[in-house]
C-alpha positions in Angstrom: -32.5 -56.3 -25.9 -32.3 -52.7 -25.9 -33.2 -50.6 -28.9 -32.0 -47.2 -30.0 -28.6 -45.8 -30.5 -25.6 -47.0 -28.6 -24.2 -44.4 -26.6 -20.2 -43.5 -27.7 -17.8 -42.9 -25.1 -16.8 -39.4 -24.7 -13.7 -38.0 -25.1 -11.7 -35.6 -23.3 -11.2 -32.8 -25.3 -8.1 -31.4 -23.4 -4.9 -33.0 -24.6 -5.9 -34.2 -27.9 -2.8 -35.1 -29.6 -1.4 -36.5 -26.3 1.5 -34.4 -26.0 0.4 -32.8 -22.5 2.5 -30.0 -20.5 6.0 -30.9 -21.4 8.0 -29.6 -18.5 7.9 -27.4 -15.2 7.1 -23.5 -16.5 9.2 -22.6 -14.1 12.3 -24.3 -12.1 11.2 -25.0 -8.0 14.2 -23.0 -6.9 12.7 -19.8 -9.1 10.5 -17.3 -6.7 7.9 -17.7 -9.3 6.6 -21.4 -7.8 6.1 -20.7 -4.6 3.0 -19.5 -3.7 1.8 -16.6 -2.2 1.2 -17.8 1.2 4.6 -19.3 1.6 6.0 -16.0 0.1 4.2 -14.5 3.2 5.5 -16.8 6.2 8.8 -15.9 4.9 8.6 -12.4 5.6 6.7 -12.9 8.7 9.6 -15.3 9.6 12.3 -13.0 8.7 11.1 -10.2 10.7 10.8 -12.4 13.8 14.3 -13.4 13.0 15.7 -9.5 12.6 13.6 -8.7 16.4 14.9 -11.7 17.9 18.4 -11.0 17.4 17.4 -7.8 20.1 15.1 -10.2 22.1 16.2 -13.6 22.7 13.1 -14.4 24.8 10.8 -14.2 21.9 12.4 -17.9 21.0 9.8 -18.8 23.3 6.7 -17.2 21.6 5.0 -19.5 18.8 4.8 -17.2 15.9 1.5 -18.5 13.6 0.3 -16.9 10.4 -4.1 -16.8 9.8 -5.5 -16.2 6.7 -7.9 -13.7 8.3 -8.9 -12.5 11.8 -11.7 -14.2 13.5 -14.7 -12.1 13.6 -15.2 -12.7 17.4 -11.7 -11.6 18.3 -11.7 -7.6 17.6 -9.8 -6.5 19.9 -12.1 -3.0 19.8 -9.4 -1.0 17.9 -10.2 1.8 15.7 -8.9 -0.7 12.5 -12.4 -3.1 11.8 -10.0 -5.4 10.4 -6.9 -6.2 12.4 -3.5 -7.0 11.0 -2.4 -9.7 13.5 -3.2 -10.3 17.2 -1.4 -11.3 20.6 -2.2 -13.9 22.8 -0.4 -13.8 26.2 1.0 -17.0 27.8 -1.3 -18.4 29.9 -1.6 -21.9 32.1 1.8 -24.1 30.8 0.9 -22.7 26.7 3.3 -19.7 25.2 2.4 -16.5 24.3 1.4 -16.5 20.8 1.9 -14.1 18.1 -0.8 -14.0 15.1 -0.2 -12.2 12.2 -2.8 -12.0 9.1 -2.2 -12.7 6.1 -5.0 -11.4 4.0 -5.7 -8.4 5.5 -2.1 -7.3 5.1 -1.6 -8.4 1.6 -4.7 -6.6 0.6 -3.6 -3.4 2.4 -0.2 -3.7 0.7 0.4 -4.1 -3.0 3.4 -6.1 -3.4 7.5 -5.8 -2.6 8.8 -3.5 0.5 5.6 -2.1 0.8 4.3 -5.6 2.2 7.1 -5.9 3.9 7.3 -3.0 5.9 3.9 -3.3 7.1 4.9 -7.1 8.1 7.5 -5.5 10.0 5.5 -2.9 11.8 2.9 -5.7 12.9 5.1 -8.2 13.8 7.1 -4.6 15.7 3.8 -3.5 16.8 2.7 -7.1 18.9 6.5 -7.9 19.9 6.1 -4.6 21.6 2.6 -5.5 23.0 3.8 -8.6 24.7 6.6 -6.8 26.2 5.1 -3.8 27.4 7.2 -1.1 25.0 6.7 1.0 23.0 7.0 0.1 19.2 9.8 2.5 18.1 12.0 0.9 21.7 11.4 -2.7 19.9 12.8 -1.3 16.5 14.0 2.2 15.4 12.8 1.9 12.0 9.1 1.3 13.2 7.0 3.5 11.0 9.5 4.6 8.3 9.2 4.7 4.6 12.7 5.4 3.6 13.9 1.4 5.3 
C-alpha cells in the first residue's frame, strides 16, 4: 500500500463557472472572420478576374498563391525578395502564375494600398507570360490615384 498524500486531480482553471464563450464575436458573413490569407486570394482572384475580361486565354493559366518565395527560385532581379513568379507551360502542364502572399502584405500596410500592389504583380507576370509590356496589359499599371 502506498503511503503519502493522495494526489488531487487538477483543475482547469479557464472556464471556472462553466459559462464558456457564449456566441460567435462576430457573424461568418462579417469581413472580420475571415482570415487574412483568404482576404488575400480574394484580391489575387479579383485581379485575375479584372485582366481576364481583356485576355480570355489566361482561363488557362492556374493562378496559385505562396506564402513566401522559395529561396532557390530568385529569379536574379534587383528585389531579394520577389512578389510572385511565372512559370511557363511546359510538357502537357499550364503556365502557372505565383503570387506571394507575405512578401506583399508586409510591403503593403492594409486597404488599396495592398491592393494595388496585388494588381501590379498579378499586371506585372500576366504581362511576362505574354510578352507585353505591363502598362499594354492594364493602363492603370503603376498609378496611385486608381
Amino acid at each position: 500500500m502506498p503511503s503519502g498524500p493522495v494526489p488531487r486531480p487538477t483543475r482547469r482553471r479557464r472556464d471556472t463557472h462553466g459559462r464558456g464563450l457564449r456566441g460567435t464575436l462576430a457573424p461568418a458573413t462579417m469581413p472580420v472572420s475571415r482570415s487574412r490569407a483568404t482576404t488575400f486570394d480574394e484580391l489575387v482572384l479579383s485581379a485575375v478576374e479584372r485582366i481576364q475580361q481583356a485576355y480570355p486565354e489566361l482561363a488557362d493559366v492556374e493562378i496559385r498563391v505562396e506564402e513566401v518565395p522559395l529561396r532557390e527560385r530568385r529569379d536574379g532581379s534587383p528585389d531579394p525578395v520577389s512578389l510572385g513568379r511565372l512559370h511557363p507551360a511546359i510538357a502537357g502542364r499550364p503556365a502557372a502564375l505565383i503570387v506571394h502572399r507575405r512578401p506583399i502584405e508586409l510591403r503593403a500596410s492594409a486597404g488599396t494600398q495592398r491592393e494595388d500592389l496585388v494588381n501590379d504583380t498579378v499586371t506585372e507576370l500576366v504581362a511576362e507570360l505574354f510578352g507585353l509590356s505591363p502598362i499594354q496589359v492594364d493602363p492603370d499599371y503603376g498609378r496611385d490615384d486608381r
